[in-house]
LOBATI-150986 format. One record per residue (C-alpha): x, y, z; residue in three letters. Coordinates in Angstrom, 3 decimals, padded with zeros to 6 digits, always signed. Example, Ala and Ser with C-alpha at 12.3 -4.5 7.8 and 13.67 -1.06 7.14 Angstrom:
REM LOBATI-150986
+----------+----------+----------+------+
|       px |       py |       pz | type |
+----------+----------+----------+------+
| +012.300 | -004.500 | +007.800 |  ala |
| +013.670 | -001.060 | +007.140 |  ser |
+----------+----------+----------+------+
END
This chain:
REM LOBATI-150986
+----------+----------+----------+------+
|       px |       py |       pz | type |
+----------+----------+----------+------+
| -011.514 | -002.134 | +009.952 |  unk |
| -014.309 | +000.225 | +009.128 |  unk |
| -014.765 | +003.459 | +008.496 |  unk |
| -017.100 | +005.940 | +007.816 |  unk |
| -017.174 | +008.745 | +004.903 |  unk |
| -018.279 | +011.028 | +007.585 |  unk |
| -015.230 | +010.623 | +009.611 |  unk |
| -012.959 | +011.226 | +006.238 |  unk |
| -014.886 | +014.388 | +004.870 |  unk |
| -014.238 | +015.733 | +008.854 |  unk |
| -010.926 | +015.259 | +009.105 |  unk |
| -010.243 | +016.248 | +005.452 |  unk |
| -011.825 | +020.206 | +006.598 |  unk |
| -009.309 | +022.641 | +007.481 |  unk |
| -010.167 | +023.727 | +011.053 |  unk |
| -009.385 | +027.431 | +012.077 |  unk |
| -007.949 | +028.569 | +015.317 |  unk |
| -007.501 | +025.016 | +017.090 |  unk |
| -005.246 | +026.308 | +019.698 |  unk |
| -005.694 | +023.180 | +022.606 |  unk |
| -004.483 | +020.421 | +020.308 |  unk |
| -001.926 | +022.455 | +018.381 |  unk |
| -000.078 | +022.883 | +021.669 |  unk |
| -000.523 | +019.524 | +022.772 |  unk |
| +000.951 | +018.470 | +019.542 |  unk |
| +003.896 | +020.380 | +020.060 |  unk |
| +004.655 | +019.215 | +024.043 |  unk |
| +004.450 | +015.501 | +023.051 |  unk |
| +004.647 | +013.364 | +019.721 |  unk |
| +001.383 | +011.645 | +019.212 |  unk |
| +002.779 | +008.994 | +017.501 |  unk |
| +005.247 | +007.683 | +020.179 |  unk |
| +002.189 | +008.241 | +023.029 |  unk |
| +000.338 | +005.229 | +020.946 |  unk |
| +003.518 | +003.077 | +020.585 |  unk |
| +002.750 | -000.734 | +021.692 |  unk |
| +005.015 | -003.755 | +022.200 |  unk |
| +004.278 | -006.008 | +019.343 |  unk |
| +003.833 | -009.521 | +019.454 |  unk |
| +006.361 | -011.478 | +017.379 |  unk |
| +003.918 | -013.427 | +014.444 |  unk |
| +003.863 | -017.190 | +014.427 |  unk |
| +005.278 | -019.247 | +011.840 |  unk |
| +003.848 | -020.924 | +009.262 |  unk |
| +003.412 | -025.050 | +008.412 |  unk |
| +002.400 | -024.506 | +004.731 |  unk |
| +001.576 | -020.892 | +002.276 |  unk |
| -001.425 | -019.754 | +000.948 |  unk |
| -004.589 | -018.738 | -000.433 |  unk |
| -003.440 | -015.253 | -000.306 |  unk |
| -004.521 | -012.532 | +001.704 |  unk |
| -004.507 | -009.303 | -001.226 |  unk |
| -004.040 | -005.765 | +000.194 |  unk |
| -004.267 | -003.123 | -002.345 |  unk |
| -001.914 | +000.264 | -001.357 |  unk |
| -004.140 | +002.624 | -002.264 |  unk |
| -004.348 | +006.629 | -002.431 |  unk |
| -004.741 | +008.963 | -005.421 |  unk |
| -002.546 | +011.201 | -004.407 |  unk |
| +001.407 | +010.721 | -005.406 |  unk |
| +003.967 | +011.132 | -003.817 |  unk |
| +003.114 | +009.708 | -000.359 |  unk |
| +004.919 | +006.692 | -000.047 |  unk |
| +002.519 | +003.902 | -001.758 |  unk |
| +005.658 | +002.141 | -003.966 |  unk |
| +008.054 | +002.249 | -000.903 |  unk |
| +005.324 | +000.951 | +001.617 |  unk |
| +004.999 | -001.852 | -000.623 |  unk |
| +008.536 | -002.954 | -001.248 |  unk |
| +009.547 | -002.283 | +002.000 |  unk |
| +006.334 | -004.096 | +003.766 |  unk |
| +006.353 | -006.894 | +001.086 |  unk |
| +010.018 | -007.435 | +002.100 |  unk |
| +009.484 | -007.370 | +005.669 |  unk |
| +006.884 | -010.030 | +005.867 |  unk |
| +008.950 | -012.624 | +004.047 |  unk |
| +011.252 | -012.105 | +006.565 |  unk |
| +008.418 | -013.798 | +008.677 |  unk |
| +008.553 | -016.539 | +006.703 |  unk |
| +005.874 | -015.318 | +004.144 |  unk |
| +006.198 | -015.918 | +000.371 |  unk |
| +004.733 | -012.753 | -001.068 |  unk |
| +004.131 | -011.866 | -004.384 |  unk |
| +003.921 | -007.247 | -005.157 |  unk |
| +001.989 | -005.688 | -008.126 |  unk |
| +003.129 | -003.251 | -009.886 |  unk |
| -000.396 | -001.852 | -011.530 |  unk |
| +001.145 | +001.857 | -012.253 |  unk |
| +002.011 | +002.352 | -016.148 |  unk |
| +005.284 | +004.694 | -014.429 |  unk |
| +006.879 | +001.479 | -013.696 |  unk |
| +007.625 | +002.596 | -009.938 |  unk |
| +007.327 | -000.446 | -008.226 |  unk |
| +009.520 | -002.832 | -011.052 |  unk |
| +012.492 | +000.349 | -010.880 |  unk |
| +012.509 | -000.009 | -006.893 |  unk |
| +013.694 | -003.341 | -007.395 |  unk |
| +016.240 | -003.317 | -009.726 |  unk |
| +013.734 | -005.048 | -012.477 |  unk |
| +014.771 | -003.029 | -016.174 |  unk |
| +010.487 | -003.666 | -016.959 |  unk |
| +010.691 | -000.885 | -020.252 |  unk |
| +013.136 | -003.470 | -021.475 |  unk |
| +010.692 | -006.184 | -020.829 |  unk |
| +007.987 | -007.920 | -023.650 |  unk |
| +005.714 | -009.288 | -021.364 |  unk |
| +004.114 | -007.366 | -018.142 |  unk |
| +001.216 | -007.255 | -016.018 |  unk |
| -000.516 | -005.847 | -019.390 |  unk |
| +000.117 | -009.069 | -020.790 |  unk |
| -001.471 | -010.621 | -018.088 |  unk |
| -004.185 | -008.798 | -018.212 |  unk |
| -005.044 | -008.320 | -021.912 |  unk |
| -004.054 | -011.322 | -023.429 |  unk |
| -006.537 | -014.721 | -022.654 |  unk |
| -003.363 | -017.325 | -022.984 |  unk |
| -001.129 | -014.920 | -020.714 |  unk |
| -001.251 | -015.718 | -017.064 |  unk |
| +000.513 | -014.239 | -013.858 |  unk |
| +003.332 | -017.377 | -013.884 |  unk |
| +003.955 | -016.116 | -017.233 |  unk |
| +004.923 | -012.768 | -016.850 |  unk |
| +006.607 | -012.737 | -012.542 |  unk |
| +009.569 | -012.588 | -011.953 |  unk |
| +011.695 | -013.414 | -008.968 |  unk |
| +013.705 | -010.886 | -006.715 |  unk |
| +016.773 | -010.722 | -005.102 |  unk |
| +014.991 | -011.013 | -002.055 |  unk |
| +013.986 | -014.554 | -001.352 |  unk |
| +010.594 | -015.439 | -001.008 |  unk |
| +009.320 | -011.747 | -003.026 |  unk |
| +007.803 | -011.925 | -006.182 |  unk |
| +007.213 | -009.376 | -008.800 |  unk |
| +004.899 | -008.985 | -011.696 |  unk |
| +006.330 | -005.708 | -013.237 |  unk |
| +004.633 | -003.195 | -015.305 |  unk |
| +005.968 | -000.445 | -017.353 |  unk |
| +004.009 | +002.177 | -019.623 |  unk |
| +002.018 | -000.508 | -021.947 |  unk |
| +000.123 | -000.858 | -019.273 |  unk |
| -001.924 | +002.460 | -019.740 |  unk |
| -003.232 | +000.983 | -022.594 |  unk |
| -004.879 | -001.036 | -020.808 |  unk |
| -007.459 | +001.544 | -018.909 |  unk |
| -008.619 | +002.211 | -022.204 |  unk |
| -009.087 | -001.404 | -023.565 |  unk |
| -010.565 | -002.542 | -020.406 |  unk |
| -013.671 | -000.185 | -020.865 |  unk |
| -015.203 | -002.619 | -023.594 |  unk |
| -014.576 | -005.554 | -021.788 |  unk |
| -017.654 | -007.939 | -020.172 |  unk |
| -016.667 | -007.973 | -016.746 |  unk |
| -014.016 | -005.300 | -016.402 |  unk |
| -013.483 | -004.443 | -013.014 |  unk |
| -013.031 | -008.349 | -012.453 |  unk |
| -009.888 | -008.792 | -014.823 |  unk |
| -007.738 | -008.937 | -012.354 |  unk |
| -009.522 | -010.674 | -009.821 |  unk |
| -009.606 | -013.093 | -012.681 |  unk |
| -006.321 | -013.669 | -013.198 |  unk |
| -004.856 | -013.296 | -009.607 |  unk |
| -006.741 | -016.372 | -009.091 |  unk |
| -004.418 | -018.777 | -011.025 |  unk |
| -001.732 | -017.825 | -008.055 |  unk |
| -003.324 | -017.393 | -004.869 |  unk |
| -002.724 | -020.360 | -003.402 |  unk |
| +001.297 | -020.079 | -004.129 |  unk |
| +001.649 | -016.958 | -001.447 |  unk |
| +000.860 | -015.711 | +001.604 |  unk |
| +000.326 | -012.124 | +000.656 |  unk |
| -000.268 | -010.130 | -002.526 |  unk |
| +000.155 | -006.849 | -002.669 |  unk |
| -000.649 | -004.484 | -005.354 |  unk |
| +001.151 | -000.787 | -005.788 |  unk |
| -002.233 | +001.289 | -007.586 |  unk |
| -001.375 | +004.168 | -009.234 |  unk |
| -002.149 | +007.774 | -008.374 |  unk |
| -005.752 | +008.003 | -009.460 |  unk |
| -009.450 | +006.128 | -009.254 |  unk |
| -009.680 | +005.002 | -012.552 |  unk |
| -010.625 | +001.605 | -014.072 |  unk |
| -007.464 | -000.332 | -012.939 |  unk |
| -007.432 | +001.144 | -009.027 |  unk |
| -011.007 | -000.011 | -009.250 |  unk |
| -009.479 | -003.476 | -010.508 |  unk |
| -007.555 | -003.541 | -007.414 |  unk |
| -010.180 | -002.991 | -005.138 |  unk |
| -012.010 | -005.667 | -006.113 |  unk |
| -009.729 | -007.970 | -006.424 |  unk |
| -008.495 | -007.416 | -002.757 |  unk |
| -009.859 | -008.167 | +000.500 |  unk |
| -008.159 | -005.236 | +002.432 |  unk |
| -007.077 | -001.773 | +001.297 |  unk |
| -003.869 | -000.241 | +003.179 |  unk |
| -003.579 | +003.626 | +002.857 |  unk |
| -000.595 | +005.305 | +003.468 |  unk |
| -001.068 | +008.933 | +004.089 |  unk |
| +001.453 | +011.463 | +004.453 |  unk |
| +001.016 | +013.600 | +007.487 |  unk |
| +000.314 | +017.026 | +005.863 |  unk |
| -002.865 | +018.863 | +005.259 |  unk |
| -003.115 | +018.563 | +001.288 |  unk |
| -002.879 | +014.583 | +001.408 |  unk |
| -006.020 | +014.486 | +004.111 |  unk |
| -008.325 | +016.552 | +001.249 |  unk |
| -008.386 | +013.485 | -000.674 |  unk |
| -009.175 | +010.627 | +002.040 |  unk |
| -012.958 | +011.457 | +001.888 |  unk |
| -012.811 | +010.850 | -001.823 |  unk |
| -011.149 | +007.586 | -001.641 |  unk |
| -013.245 | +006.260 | +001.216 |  unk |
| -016.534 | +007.123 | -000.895 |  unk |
| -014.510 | +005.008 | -003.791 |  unk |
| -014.101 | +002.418 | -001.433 |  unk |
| -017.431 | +002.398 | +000.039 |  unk |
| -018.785 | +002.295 | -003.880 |  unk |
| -016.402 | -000.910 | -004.568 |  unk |
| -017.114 | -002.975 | -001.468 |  unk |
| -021.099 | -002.232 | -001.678 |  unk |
| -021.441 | -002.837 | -005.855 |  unk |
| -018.557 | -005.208 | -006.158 |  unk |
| -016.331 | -006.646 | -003.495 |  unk |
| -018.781 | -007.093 | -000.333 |  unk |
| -015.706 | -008.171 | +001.548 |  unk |
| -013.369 | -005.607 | +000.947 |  unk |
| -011.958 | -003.764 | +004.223 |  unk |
| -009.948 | -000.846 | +005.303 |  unk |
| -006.939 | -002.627 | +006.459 |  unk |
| -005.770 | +000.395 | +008.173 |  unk |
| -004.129 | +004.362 | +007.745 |  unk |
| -000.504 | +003.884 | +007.456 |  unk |
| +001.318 | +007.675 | +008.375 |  unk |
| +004.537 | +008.479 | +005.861 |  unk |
| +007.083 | +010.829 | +005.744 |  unk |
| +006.407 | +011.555 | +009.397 |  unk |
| +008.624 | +013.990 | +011.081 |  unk |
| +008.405 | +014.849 | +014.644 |  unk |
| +010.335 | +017.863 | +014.622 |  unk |
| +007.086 | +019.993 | +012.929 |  unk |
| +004.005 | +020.907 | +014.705 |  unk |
| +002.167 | +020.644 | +011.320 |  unk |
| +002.778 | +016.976 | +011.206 |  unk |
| +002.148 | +016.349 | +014.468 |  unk |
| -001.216 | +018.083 | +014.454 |  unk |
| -001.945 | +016.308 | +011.237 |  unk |
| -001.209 | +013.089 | +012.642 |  unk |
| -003.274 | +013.875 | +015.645 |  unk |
| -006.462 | +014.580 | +013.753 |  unk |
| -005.906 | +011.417 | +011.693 |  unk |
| -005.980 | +009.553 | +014.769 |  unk |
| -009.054 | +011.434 | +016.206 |  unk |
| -011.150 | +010.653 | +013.313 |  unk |
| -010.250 | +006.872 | +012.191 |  unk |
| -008.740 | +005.366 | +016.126 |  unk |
| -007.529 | +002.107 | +015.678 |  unk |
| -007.668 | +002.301 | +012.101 |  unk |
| -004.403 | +004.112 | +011.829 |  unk |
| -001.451 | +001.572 | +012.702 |  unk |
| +000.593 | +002.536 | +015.621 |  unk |
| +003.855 | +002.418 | +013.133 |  unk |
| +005.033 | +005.349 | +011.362 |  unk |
| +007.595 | +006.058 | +008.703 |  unk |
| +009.711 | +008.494 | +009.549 |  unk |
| +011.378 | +010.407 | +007.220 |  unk |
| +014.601 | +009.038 | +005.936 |  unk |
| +017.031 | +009.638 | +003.619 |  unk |
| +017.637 | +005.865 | +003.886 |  unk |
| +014.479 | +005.625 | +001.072 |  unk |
| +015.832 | +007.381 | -001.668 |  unk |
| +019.004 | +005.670 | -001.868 |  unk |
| +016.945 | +002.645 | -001.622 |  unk |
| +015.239 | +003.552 | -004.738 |  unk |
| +018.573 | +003.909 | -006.554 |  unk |
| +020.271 | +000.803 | -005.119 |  unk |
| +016.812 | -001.298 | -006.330 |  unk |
| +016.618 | -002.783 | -002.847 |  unk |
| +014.213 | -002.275 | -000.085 |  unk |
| +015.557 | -001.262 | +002.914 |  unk |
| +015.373 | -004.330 | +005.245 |  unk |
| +018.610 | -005.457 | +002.942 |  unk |
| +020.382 | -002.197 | +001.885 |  unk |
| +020.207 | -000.917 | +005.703 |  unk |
| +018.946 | -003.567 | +007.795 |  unk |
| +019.691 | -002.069 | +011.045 |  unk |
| +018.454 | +001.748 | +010.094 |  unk |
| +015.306 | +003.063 | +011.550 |  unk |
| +012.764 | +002.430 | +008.314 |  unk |
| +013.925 | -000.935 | +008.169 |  unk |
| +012.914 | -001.691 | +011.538 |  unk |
| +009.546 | +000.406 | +011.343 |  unk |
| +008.517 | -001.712 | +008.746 |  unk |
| +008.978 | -004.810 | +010.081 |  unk |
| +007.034 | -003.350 | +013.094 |  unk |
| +003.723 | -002.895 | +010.402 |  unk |
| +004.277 | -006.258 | +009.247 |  unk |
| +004.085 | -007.431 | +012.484 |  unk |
| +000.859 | -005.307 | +012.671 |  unk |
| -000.565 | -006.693 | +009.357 |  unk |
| -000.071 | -010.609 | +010.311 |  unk |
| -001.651 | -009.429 | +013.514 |  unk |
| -005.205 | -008.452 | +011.050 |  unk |
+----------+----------+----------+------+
END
């Protein structure tokens, strides 16, 4: 899925006095209006090469880590062996499931940094079957810093992603909050780019600036990289704010934006602590079931 810079710096502008769409927002909830039955995916006669999907936004705080536990752990539920990366030095990703990585000698630095390291060497497995994890933990900001003098740099991971693609169906890499050298490692070593987006007005200021990032990445480095789509978080029905926001999200990028939203839940933080994703701690709450619903949606891509 495309789309355009123009469309991100539009919706990203603060619009005064919009009184027709503020009060449709508050009769209906845009989100449910664009709800869709989903086809149930197909299963699969043998895994791999890997499809990688960076989760990408440089702003925190909007749901990147738990979209991709929670989404990683949904599709394996479809039969998919995936594997997540945890490319933030805070260690998010590794803590959200249960994986003590500041206690750990070898990481996704490792990986990166060290010629005779590779991905096998440094993954571990999860109590979820089928979900992999190469962890990270604050070594790794060294590693933004070394990378500069490399030949080559925004390929290192591409580079070493390669010795494992053909062992999973989906790779998935948690960026951290920023643009800097190892996002831009992400982005080129993936072929789609998921964005989740939390439905107030300070998180749509910075969409035009990743989409010019993106645009930058896929024209210089990664001619196949794609906007896999606008994933809403921390949606919540009850305000007009959100529902406005979500509104103009969906005016500016259509079909871009999945149909599933994540609602806000206290079922996530207590996710966090147990070091499960949801799907297993509260398989039958609503955020388990709307991200199943987006995996459905991504094997539908």
């Amino acid at each position: 899925m495309a789309i355009r810079a123009d469309a991100a710096h539009a919706v990203a502008r603060p619009r005064d006095g919009d009184p027709e769409m503020g009060a449709a927002a508050s009769r209906q909830d845009p989100a449910r209006a664009r709800q869709r039955r989903l086809p149930d995916p197909k299963p699969l006669t043998e895994h791999g090469p890997a499809r990688v999907i960076a989760m990408c936004n440089q702003k925190g705080g909007v749901g990147k880590t738990t979209s991709t536990i929670n989404l990683g752990a949904a599709l394996t539920e479809f039969g998919r062996k995936v594997l997540l990366i945890d490319l933030d030095p805070q260690g998010a990703l590794s803590v959200g499931l249960g994986i003590p990585a500041q206690n750990m000698d070898r990481t996704i630095y490792n990986a990166l940094m060290e010629r005779n390291t590779t991905l096998r060497d440094v993954r571990v497995h999860t109590d979820v079957p089928g979900l992999d994890l190469v962890p990270s933990n604050i070594d790794l900001s060294a590693a933004e810093v070394q990378l500069v003098s490399e030949v080559a740099r925004e390929q290192t991971l591409l580079r070493v992603l390669a010795d494992v693609r053909d062992e999973y169906d989906y790779i998935l890499i948690d960026c951290q909050p920023s643009l800097g050298l190892l996002t831009v490692n992400a982005l080129t070593a993936a072929q789609g780019v998921m964005i989740p987006l939390e439905c107030e007005f300070f998180s749509l200021r910075g969409v035009a600036l990743l989409v010019d990032t993106i645009d930058k990445v896929k024209e210089r480095l990664n001619p196949q990289l794609e906007i896999s789509g606008i994933l809403a978080t921390m949606y919540d029905s009850r305000t007009v704010h959100c529902k406005e926001v979500f509104s103009r999200v969906v005016e500016a990028f259509g079909d871009t934006v999945f149909q599933t939203v994540i609602q806000r839940t206290v079922r996530f933080p207590e996710t966090t602590v147990a070091g499960q994703p949801i799907t297993t701690w509260a398989p039958t709450s609503s955020g388990a079931a709307a991200y199943r619903d987006l995996a459905k949606e991504v094997l539908a891509l």
